[in-house]
C-alpha positions in Angstrom: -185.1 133.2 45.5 -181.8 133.4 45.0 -179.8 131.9 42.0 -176.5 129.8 41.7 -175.7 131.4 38.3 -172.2 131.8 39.8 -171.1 128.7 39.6 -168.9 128.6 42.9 -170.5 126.4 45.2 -168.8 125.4 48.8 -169.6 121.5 49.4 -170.0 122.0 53.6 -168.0 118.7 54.5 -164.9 117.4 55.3 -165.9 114.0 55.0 -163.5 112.6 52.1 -166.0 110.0 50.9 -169.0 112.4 51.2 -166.9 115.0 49.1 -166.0 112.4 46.8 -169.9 111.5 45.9 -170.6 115.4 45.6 -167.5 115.7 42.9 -169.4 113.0 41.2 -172.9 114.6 41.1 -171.9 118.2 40.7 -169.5 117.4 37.9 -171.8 117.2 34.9 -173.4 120.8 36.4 -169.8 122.8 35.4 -169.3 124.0 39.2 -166.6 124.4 41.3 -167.2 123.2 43.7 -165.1 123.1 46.9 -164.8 121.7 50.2 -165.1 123.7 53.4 -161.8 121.6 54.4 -160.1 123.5 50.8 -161.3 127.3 52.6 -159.7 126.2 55.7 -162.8 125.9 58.0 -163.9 124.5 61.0 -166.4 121.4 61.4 -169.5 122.9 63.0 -170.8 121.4 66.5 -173.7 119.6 64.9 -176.3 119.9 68.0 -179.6 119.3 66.0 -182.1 116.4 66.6 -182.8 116.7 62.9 -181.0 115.2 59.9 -182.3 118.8 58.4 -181.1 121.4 61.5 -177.7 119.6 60.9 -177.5 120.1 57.0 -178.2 123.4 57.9 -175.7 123.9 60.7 -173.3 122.7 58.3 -174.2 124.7 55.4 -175.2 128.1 57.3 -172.0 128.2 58.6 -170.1 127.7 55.6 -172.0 130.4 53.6 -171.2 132.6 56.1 -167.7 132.1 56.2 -167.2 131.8 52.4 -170.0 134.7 50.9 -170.6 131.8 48.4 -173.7 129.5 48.6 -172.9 126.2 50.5 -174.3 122.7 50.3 -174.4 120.3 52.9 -176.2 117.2 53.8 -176.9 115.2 56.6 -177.2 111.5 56.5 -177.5 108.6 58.6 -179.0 104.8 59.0 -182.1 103.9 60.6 -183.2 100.5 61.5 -186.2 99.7 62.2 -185.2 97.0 64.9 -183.4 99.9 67.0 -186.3 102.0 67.0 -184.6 104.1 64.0 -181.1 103.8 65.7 -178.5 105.5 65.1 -180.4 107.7 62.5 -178.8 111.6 63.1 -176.3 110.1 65.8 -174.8 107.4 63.0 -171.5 109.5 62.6 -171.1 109.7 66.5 -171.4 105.8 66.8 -168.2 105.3 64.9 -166.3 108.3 67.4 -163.2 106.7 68.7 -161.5 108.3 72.2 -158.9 110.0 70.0 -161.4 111.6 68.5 -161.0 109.8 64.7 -164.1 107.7 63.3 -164.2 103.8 63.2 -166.9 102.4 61.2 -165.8 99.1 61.4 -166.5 99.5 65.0 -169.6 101.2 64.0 -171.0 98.5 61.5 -169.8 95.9 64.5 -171.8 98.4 67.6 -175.3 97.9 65.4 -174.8 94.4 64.6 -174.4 93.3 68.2 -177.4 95.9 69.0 -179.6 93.9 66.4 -178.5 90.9 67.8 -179.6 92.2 71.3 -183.5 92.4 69.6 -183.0 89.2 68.1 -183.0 90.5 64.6 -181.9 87.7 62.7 -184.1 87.4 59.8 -184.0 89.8 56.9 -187.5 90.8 57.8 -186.7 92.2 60.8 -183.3 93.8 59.6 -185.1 96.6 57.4 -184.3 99.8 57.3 -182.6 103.0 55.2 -180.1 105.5 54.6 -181.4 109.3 54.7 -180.2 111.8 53.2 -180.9 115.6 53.6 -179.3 118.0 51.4 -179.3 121.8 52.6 -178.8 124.9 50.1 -178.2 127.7 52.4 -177.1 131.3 51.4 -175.0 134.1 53.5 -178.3 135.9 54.6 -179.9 132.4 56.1 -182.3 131.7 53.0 -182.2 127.8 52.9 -183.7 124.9 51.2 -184.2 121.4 52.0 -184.0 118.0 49.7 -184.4 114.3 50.8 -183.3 111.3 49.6 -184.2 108.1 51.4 -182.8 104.3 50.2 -184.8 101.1 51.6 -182.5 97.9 52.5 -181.7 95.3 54.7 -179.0 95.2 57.0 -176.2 91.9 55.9 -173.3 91.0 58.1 -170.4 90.4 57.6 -170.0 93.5 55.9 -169.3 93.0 52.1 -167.0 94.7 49.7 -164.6 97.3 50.3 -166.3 100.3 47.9 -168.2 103.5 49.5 -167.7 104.0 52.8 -169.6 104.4 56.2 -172.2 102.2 56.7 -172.3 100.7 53.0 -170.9 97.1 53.2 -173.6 96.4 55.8 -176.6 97.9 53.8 -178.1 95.9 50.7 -180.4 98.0 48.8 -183.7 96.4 47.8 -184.0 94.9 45.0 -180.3 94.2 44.4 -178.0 91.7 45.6 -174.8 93.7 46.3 -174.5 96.2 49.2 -173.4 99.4 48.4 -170.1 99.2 49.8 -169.5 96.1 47.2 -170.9 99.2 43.8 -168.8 101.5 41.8 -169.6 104.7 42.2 -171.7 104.5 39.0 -173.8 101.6 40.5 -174.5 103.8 43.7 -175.7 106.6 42.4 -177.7 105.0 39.6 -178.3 108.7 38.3 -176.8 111.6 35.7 -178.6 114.3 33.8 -180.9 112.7 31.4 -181.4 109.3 33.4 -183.2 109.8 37.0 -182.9 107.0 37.8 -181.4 107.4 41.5 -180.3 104.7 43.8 -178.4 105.9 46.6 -179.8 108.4 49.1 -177.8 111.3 48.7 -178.0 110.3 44.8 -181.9 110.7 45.5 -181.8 114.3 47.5 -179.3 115.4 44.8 -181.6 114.6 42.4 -184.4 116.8 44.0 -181.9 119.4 44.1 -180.7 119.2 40.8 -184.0 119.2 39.4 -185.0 122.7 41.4 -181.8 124.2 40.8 -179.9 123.2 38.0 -182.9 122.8 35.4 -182.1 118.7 35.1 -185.2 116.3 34.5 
């Protein structure tokens, strides 16, 4: 196995509100940690049918490119009432013509697609973010880590925090949707308190506790 005694790390995203969250987790570790966008790289085609062969698309790549280990993730919604919809194809529902990324549209798309199912009740609006974070090396070596986070899907979307999907998902057990918590409420977690809420809060957590010696 190899180690990450380095502490160089490339975060495999150019997602600003991904890279943010991963800032926010790796922090406390003491890495530096960069962003593919910092080393000049390319986005990947992501062409896998897997939350997990995308993380690792992503991450792979960036490894390769960089000789440093790289960590990705892969995340998306799935709602029950759509059959798990848009799960590893969440990003692509927010694709605008130009090529940009609307998730206002996106949030608006599966609301009229629950409405299609007659989804009304909260019952029958269940579902969760994944997350799958990826550890990949230069020579292929990789691991795998998920997080998942159970909710119900609201609308209209609520507060103006997170980004994505998160106005429109209240976690259970809480009565604000993610996209109305600090940063602090999403992740729910640091060294010392496991306590995870968010998803990719959740797969970090797996990670950190396999990698960086945290409880």
């Amino acid at each position: 196995m190899h180690t990450l005694d380095g502490k160089k790390i490339v975060v495999a995203s150019h997602n600003a509100g991904k890279l943010r969250e991963f800032a926010d987790l790796m922090g406390p570790f003491g890495f530096e940690a960069k962003s593919a966008k910092d080393y000049g790289l390319s986005e990947p085609d992501e062409t896998g049918t897997t939350f997990e062969e995308n993380a690792y698309i992503k991450a792979f790549a960036a490894a390769t490119a960089t000789g440093l280990p790289a960590l990705s993730d892969d995340s998306g919604l799935c709602v029950d009432a759509l059959d798990g919809a848009p799960g590893v194809y969440t990003a692509n529902w927010a694709e605008t013509p130009d090529g940009s990324r609307d998730f206002a549209m996106a949030m608006q798309r599966t609301e009229v697609a629950l409405q299609e199912v007659n989804a009304a009740t909260p019952e029958q609006r269940k579902g969760r973010f994944v997350a799958v974070i990826c550890l990949a090396f230069p020579d292929g070596e990789a691991e795998y880590y998920r997080g998942e986070a159970e909710g119900t899907l609201v609308w209209p979307p609520r507060g103006e925090l997170g980004f994505g999907y998160d106005p429109v998902f209240l976690p259970d057990g809480f009565e604000k949707t993610f996209g109305e918590m600090s940063a602090e409420e999403k992740h729910g977690w640091k060294p010392g308190q496991p306590t995870a809420l968010s998803h990719r809060a959740r797969a970090f957590q797996k990670f950190a506790k396999a990698r960086l010696g945290s409880p």
